[in-house]
C-alpha positions as CSV (number, residue, x, y, z in Angstrom):
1,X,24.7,19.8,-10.2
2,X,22.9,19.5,-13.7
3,X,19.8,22.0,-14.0
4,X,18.7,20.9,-17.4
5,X,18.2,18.0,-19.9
6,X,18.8,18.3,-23.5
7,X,18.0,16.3,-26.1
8,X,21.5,14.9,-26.3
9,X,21.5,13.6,-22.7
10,X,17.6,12.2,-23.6
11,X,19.4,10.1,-26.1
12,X,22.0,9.3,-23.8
13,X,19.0,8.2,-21.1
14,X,17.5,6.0,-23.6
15,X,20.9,3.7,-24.4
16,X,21.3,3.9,-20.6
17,X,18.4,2.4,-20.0
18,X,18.5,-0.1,-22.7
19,X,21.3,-1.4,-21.3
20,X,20.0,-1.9,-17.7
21,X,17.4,-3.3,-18.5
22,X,19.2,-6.1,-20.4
23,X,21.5,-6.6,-17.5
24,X,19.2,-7.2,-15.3
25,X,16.2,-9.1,-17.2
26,X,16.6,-11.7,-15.5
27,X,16.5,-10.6,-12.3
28,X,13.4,-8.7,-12.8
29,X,11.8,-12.0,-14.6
30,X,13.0,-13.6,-11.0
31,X,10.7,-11.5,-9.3
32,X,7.2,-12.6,-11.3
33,X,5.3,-14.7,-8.5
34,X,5.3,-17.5,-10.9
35,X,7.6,-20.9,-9.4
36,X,8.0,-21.7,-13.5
37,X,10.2,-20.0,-16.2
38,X,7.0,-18.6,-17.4
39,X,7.3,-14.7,-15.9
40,X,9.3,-12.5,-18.3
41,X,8.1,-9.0,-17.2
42,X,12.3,-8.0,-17.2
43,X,12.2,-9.6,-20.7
44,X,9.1,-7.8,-22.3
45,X,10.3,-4.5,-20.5
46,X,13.8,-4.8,-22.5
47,X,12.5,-6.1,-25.8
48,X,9.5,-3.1,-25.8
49,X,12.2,-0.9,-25.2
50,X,14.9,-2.2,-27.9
51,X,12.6,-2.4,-30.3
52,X,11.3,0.9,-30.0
53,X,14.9,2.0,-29.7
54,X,15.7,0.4,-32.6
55,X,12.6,2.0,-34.2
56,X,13.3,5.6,-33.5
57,X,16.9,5.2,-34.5
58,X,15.8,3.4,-38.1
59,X,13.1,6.7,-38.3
60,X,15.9,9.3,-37.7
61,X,18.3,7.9,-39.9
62,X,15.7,7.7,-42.9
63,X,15.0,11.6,-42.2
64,X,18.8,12.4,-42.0
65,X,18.9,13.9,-38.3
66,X,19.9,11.2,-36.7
67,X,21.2,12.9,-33.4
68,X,20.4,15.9,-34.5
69,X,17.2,15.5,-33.9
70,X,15.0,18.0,-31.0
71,X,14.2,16.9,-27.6
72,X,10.3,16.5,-28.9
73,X,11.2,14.6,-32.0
74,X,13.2,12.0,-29.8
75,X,10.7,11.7,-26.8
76,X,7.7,11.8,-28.6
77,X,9.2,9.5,-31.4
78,X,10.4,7.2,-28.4
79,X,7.0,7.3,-26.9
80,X,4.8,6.4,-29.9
81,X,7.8,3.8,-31.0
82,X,7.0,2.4,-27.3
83,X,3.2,1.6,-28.0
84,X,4.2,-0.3,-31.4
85,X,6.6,-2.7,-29.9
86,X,4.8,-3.2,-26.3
87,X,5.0,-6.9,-24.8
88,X,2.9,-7.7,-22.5
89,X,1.3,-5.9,-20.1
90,X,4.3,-4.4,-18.4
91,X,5.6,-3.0,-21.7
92,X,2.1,-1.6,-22.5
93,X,2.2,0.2,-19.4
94,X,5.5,1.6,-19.6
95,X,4.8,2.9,-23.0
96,X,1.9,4.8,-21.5
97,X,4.3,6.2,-18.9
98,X,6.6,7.7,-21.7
99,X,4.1,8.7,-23.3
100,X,2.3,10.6,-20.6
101,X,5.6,12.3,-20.1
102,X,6.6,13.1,-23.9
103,X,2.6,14.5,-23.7
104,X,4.2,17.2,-21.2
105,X,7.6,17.7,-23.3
106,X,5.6,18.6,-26.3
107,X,2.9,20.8,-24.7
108,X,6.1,23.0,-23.4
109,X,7.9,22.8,-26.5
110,X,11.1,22.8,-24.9
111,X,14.7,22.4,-26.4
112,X,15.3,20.8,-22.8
113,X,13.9,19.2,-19.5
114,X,14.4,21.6,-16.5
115,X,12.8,20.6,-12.9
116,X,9.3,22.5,-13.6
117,X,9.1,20.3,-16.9
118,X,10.6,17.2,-15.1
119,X,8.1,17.6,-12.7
120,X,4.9,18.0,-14.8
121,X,6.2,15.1,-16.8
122,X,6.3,12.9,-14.1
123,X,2.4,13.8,-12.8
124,X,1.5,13.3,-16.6
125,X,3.4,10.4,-16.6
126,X,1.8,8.7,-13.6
127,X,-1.6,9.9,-15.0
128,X,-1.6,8.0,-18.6
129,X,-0.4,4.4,-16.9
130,X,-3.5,5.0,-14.0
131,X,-6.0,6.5,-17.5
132,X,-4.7,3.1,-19.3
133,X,-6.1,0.7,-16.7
134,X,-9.7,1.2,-16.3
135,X,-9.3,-1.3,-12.8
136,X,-6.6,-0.6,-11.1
137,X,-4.2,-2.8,-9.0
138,X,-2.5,-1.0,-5.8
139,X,1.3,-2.4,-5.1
140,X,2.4,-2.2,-8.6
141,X,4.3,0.2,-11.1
142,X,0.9,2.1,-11.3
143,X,1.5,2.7,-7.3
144,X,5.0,3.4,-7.7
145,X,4.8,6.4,-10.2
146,X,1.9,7.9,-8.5
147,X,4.4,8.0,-5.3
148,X,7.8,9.4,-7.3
149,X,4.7,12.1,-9.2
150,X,3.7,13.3,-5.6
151,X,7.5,13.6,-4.4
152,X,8.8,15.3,-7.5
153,X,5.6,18.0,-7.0
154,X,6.7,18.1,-2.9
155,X,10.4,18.6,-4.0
156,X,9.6,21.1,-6.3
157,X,7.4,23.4,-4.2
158,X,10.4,23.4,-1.8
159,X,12.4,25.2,-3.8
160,X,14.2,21.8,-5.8
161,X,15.5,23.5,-9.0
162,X,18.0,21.7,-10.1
163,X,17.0,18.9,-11.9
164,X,20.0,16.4,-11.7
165,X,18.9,16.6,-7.3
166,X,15.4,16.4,-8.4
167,X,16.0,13.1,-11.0
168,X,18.1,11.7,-7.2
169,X,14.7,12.1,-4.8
170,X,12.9,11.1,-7.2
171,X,15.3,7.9,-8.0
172,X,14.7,7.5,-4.1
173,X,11.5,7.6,-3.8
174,X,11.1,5.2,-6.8
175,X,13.3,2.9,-4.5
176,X,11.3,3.5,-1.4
177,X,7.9,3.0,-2.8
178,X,9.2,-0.3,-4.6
179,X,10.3,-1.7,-1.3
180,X,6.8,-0.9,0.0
181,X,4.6,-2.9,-2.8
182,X,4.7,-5.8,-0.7
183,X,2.5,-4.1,1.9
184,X,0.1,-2.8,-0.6
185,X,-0.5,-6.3,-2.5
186,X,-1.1,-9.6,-0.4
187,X,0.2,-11.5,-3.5
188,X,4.0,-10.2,-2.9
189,X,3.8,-9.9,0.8
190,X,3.1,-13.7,0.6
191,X,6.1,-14.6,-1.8
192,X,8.9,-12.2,0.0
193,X,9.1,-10.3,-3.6
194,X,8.8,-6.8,-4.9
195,X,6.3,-5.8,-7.9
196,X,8.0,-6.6,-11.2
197,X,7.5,-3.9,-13.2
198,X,7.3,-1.6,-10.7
199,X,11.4,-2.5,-10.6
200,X,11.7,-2.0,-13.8
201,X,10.4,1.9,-13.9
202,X,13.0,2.1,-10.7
203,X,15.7,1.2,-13.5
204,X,14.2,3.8,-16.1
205,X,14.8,6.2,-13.5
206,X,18.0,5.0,-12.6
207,X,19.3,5.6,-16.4
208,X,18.6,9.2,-15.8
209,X,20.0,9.4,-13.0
210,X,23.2,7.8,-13.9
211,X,23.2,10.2,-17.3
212,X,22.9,13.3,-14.9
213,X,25.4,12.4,-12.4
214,X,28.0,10.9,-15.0
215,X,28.8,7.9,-12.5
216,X,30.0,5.7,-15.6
217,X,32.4,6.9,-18.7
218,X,30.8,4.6,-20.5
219,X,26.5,4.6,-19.8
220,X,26.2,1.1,-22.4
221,X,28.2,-0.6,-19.4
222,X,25.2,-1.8,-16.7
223,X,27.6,-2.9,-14.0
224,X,29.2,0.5,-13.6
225,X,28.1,2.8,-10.8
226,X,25.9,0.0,-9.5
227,X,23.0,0.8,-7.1
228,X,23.9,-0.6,-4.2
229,X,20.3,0.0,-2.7
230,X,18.7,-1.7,-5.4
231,X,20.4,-4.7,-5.6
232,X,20.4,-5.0,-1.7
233,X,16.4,-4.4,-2.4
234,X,16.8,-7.0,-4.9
235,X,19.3,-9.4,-2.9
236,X,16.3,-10.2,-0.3
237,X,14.0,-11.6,-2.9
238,X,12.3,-14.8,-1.5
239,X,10.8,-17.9,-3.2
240,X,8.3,-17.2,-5.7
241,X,4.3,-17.8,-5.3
242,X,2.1,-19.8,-7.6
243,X,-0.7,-17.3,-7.4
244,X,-0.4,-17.0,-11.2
245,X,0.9,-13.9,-13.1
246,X,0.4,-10.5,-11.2
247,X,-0.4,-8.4,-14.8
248,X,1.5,-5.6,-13.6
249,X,-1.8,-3.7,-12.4
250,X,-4.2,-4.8,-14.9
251,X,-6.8,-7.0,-14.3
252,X,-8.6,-9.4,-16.5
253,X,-9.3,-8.6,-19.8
254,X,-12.4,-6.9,-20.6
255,X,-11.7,-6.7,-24.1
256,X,-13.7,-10.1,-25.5
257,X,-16.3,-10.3,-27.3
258,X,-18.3,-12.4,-25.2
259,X,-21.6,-13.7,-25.9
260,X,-23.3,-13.4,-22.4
261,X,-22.3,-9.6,-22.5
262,X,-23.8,-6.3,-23.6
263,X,-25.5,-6.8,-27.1
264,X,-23.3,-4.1,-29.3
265,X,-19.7,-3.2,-30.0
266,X,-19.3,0.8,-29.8
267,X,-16.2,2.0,-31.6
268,X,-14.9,5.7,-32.8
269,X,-12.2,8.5,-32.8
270,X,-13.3,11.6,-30.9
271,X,-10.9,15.1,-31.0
272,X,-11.6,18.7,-29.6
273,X,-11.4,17.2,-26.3
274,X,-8.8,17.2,-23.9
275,X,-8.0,15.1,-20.6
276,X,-10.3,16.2,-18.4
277,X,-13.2,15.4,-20.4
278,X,-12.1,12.0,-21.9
279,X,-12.0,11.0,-18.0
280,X,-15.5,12.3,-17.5
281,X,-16.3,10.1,-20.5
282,X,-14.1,6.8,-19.3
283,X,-16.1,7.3,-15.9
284,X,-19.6,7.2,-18.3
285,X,-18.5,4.3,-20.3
286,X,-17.2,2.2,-17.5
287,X,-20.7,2.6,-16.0
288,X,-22.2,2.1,-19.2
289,X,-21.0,-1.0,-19.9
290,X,-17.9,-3.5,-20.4
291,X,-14.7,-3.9,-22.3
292,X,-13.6,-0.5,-22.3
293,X,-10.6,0.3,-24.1
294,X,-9.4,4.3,-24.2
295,X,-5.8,5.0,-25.7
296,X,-4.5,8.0,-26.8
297,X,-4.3,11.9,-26.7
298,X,-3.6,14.5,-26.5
299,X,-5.8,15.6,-29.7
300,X,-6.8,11.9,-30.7
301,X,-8.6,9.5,-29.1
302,X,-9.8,5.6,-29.8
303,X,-12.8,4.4,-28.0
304,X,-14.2,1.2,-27.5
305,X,-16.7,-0.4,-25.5
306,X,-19.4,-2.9,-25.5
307,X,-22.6,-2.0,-24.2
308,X,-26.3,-2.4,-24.5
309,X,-27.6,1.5,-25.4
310,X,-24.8,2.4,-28.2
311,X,-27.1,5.8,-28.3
312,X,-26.4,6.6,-24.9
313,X,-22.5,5.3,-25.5
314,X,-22.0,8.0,-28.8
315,X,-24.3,10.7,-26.4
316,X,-21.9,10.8,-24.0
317,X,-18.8,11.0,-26.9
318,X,-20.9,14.6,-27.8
319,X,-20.5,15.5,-24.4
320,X,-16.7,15.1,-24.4
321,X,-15.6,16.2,-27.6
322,X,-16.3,15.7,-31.4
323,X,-17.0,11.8,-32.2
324,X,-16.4,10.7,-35.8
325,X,-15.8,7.2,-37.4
326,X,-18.6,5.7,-35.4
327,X,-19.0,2.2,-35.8
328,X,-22.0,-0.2,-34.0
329,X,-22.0,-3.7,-34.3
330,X,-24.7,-5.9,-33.3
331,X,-22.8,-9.2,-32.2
332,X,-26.2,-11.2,-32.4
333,X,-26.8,-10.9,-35.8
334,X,-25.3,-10.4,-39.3
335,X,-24.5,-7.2,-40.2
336,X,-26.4,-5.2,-43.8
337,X,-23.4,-4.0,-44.7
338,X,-20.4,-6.2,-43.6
339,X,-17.5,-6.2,-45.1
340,X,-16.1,-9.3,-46.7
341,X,-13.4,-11.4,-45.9
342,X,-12.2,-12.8,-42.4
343,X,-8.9,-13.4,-41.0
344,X,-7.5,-15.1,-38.0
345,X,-4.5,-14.0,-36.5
346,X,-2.9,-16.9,-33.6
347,X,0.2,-17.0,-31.3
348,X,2.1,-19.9,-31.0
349,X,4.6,-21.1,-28.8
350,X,6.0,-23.7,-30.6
351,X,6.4,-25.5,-34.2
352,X,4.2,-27.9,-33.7
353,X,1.5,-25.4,-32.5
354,X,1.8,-23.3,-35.5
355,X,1.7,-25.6,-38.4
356,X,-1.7,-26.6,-37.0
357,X,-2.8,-23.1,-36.5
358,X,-1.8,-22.5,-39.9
359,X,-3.6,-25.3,-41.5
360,X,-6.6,-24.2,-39.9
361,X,-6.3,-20.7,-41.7
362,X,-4.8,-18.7,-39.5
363,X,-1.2,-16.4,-39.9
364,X,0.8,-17.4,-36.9
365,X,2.9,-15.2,-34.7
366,X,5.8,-17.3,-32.8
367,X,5.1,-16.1,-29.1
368,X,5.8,-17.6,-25.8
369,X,7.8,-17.0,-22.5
370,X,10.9,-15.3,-22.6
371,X,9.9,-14.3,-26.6
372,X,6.0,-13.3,-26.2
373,X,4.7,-11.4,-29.3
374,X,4.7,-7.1,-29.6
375,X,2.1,-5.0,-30.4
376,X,4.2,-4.4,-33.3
377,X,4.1,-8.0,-34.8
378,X,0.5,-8.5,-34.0
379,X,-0.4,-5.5,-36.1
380,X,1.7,-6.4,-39.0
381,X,0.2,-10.3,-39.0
382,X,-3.2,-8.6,-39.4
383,X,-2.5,-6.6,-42.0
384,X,-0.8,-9.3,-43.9
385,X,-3.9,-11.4,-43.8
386,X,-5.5,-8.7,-46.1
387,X,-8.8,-9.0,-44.7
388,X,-11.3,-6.0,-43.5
389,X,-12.2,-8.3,-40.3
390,X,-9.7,-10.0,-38.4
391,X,-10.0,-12.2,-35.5
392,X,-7.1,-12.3,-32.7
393,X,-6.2,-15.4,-30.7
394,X,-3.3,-14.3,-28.0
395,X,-3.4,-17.8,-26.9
396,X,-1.4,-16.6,-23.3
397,X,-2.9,-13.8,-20.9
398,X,0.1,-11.8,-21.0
399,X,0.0,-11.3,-24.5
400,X,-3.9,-9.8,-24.5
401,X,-3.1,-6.5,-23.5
402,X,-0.7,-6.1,-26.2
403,X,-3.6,-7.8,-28.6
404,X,-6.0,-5.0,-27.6
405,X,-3.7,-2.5,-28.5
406,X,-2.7,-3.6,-31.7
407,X,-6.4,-4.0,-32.4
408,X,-6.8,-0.2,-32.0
409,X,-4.0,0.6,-34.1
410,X,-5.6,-1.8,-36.3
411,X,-8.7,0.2,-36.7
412,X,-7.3,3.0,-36.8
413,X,-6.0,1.9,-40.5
414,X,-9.7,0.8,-41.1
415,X,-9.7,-2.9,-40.0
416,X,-12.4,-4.7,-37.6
417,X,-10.5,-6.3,-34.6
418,X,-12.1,-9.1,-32.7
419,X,-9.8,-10.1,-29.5
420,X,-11.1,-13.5,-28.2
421,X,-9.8,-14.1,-25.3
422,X,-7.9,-17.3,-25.5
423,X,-5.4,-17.6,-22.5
424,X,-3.7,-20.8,-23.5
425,X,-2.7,-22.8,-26.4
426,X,-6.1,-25.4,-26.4
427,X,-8.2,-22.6,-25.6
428,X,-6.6,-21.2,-29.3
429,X,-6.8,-25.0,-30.7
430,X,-10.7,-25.1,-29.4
431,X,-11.3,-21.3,-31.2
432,X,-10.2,-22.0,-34.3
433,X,-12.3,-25.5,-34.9
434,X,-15.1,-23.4,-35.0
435,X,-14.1,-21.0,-37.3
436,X,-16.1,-20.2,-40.5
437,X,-14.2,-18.4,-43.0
438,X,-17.9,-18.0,-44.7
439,X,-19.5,-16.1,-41.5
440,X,-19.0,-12.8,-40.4
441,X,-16.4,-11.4,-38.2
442,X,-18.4,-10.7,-35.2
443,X,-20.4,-14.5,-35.8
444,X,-17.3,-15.8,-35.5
445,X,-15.6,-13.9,-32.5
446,X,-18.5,-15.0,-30.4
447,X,-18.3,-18.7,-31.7
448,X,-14.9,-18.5,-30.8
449,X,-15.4,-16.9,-27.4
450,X,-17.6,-19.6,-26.3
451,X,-15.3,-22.2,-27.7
452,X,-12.3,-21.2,-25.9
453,X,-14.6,-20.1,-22.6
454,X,-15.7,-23.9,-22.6
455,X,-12.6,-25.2,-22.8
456,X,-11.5,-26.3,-19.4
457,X,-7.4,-26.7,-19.4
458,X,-4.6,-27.8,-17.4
459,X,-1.0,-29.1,-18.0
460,X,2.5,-30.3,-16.0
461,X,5.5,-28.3,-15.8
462,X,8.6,-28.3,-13.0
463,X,9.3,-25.8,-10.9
464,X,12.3,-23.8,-11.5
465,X,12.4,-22.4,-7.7
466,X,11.1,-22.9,-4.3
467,X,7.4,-21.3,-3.9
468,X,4.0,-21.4,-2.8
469,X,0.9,-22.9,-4.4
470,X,-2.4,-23.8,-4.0
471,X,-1.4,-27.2,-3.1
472,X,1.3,-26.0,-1.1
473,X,4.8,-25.1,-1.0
474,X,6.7,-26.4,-4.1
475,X,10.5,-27.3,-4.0
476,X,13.2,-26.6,-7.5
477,X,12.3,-29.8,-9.5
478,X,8.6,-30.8,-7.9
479,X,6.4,-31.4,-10.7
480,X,3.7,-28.9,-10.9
481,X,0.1,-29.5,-12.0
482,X,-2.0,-26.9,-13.1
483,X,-5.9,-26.7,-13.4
484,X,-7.5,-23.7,-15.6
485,X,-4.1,-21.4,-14.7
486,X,-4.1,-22.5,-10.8
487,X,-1.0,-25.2,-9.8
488,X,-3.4,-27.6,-7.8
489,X,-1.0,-30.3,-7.5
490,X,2.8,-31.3,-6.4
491,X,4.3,-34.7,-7.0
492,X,7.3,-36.1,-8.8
493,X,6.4,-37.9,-11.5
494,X,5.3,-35.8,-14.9
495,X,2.7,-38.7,-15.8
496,X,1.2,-39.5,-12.9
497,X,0.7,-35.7,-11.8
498,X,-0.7,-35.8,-15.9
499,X,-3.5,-38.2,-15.1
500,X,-4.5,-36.6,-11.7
501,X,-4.4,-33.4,-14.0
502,X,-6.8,-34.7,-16.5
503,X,-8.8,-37.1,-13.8
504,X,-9.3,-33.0,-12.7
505,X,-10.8,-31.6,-15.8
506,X,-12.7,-34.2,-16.4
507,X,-14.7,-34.2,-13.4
508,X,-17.5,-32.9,-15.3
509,X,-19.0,-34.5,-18.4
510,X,-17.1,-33.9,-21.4
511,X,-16.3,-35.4,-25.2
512,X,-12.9,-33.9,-26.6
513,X,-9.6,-34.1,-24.9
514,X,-7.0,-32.5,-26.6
515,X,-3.0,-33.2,-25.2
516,X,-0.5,-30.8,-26.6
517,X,3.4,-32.3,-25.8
518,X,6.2,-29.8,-25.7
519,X,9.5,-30.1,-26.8
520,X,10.9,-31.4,-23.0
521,X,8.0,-33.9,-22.7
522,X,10.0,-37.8,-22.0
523,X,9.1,-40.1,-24.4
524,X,5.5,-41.9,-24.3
525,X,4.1,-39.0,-22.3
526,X,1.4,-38.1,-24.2
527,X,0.5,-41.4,-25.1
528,X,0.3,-42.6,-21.6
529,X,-2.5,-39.7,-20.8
530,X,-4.0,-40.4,-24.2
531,X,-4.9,-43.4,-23.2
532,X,-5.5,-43.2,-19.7
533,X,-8.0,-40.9,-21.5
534,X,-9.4,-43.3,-23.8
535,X,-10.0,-45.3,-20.7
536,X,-12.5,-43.5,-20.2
537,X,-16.0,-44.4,-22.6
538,X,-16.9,-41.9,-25.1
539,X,-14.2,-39.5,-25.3
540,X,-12.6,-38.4,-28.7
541,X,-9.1,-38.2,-27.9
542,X,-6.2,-35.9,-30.3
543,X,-1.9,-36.0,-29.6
544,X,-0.4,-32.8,-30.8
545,X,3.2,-32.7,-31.1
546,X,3.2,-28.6,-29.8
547,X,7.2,-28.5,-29.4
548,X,5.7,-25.6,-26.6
549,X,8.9,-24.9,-24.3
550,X,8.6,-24.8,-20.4
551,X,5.1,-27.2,-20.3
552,X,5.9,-31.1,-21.2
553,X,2.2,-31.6,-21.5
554,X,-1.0,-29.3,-21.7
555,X,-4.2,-30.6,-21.7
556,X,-7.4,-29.0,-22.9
557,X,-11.1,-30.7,-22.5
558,X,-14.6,-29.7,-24.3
């Protein structure tokens, strides 16, 4: 049996799990309780961690010591690569998982992995994910590392030393405590499904496993040595839910700038601290006030958080290490000293979508399901707009998390972020007619906030798969309407479902409507709810031709 890792087998893990997770991306996107073709954890798992692959690879052959490289050169370069190239919220968490575990690697300085290191690894692991999520969600990846942390400390105080039996219990328990999400989250238990990305760590785990045991001559082949456990676990998946994305443990974003929030934007680095204190300060913060974002360590950390007293917010950085780069921003009014120049960064799922965002101004990112945009990307569209200030339209929830990111990054490198929190494409559309390239950044973040937060939208799609929803359970080609993120009605017809949609919305008074097709709508569909629209007096009316995949129609009214 093994009893350590070296840096060869850590490269060896890393194709390994490349290659499951490409296998079985789809699978894993299967298991999003989402009855559309919309939930793409598997995806953004494997692109995060190709990309970062790719990377680290790129890195090591520029410095000439490409697999030559030490074990803390390739996970810490495979770590940090991880939180560049993050989609979507699964992604960001599994970066923070690596990275919590090369955080242990380099604290040892180790040539290799043995079970003590293995162990502490894994706690450190399960730790940075939990830190990363200032609310967190029981029943999802977060749950499932905690569980393979505890085992891998119970295994090891029983005398476990060899690591290749350690890296199998703890494989195990992965399995275990993936089969037991369901229990812990109503959401699952109510769609007969597993956690998404929880399955996706199981496969990270598996790689290693596979790389210790040497089950496969050839580790770049998925299929070989499959775990028959896991896709027995796997086999017994029932119909999806229509509950809306599960976010992978994270709730909500906090990270808007909203304008019925706390008056000021707190931002700064802080070192000479170390874990314990930053969590003493998270704790503060989170009481403190909202749209708290801490990333980082262990000798660097980036703050932010929006809150009323910015004294009391930079008192307690004193108390937790040395703060520096403090920046306050009063959202209300314009600031003395603001720096010129405003950009707007925009995701867009289809052609249509982005030449109109990028006649309003704004460089486009091409995101959407099955493709969303990295933290990567994001971060080079705002530095090529060249601006000091730039504001971020995600224009999808699951693409926020891996906004805020980039928008530390970004400030890191001396650039003002502003993520408004735009969840769909008309919320985006809404944003940007409000923008002011002659205002200043935070001006126009809260204009935009409120744009997009009045924006009420909806759209038609058709279910790929059986599955429940609000209006009840949904059958494979049932067309789907959907009210501000909620599928509220079944029918089969996309334009009548399209009226009852927008009859829906505007239920309270409104003036704008704006219809976005996509690239499956039929023929006269957008027409036909334009002017059922019309219909109706004193309504300004607007057809975009989106090309959006997935939604035929979405709607947005102000």
């Amino acid at each position: 049996m093994v009893e350590i890792v070296t840096a060869a087998d850590a490269r060896r893990w890393a194709v390994a799990t490349r290659a499951l997770l490409a296998a079985h991306r789809s699978e894993i996107d299967r298991l999003n309780v989402y009855p559309v073709p919309d939930g793409d954890t598997g995806t953004n798992l494997y692109l995060t961690f190709d990309a970062a692959l790719a990377a680290v690879v790129a890195d090591h052959e520029r410095r000439g010591v490409l697999g030559r490289a030490s074990l803390v050169e390739d996970v810490s370069g495979i770590a940090r690569a991880m939180l560049l190239s993050a989609r979507g919220n699964s992604g960001v968490i599994l970066s923070q998982l690596l990275g919590g575990f090369a955080e242990a690697v380099a604290e040892a300085g180790a040539d290799a992995i043995d079970a003590s290191l293995l162990t502490n690894g894994m706690r450190k692991a399960a730790e940075a994910a939990r830190r990363a999520v200032v609310h967190p969600v029981e029943g999802t990846i977060l749950t499932v590392a905690d569980d393979v942390a505890r085992v891998a400390q119970r295994a090891a105080s029983a005398g476990v030393t060899r690591i290749g039996e350690l890296v199998a219990i703890c494989h195990d328990e992965a399995l275990a405590s993936l089969r037991r999400t369901p229990e812990l989250l109503e959401v699952l238990r109510d769609a007969g499904v597993v956690d998404a990305g929880a399955a996706g760590y199981v496969l990270v785990l598996e790689a290693l496993r596979r790389v210790l045991e040497g089950g496969s001559d050839d580790l770049e082949d998925p299929t070989a040595g499959e775990n028959v456990e896991r896709r027995a676990l796997w086999g017994v998946v029932g119909p999806g839910t229509a509950h809306g994305p599960l976010d992978d443990g994270v709730p909500e974003s906090h990270h808007a700038i909203l304008p019925s929030g706390p008056a000021y934007e707190v931002m700064y680095l802080l070192d000479e601290s170390d874990a314990t204190r930053v969590d003493a300060l998270r704790e503060r913060l989170d009481v403190l006030g909202d749209s708290l974002l801490v990333i980082g360590g262990p000798d660097l950390w980036n703050i932010h958080v929006h809150v009323d007293d910015p004294g009391a917010a930079v008192e307690a950085a004193l108390a937790a290490g040395r703060p520096h780069r403090i920046r306050i921003s009063h959202f209300a009014t314009r600031l003395a000293q603001h720096r010129a120049g405003v950009g707007v960064v925009a995701c867009a799922a289809g052609p249509g979508i982005r030449t109109l965002l990028e006649a309003a101004g704004a460089v486009v990112v091409a995101s959407g399901p099955g493709g969303r945009a990295s933290t990567r990307q994001l971060l080079d569209a705002v530095l090529e707009t060249g601006a000091r200030s730039v504001i971020v339209l995600p224009n999808d929830r699951d693409t926020l998390m891996a906004a805020q990111v980039a928008a530390t990054a970004a400030r890191a490198e001396g650039v003002a972020i502003h993520v408004v929190p735009s969840r769909t494409v008309v919320q985006g559309i809404a944003a940007m007619a409000v923008f002011d390239p002659d205002a200043p950044a935070p001006d126009n973040a809260v204009a935009m906030a409120q744009a997009a937060a009045a924006t009420r939208h909806g759209g038609v799609t058709v279910a790929a798969r059986e599955g429940l929803t609000m209006a009840g359970r949904c059958s494979t080609g049932d067309v789907l309407g959907i009210i501000d993120g909620d599928f509220a009605l079944i029918g089969d017809d996309l334009g009548a479902v399209a009226e009852q949609v927008l009859d829906r919305l505007l239920s309270d008074p409104r003036e704008l409507v704006t219809i976005v097709t996509g690239v499956d709508a039929p023929a006269g569909l957008g027409e036909r709810v334009a002017a059922a629209a019309r219909s109706r007096r004193g309504l300004d009316v607007t057809v975009v031709d989106g090309g959006q995949p997935y939604y035929p129609l979405l709607m947005g009214v102000e």
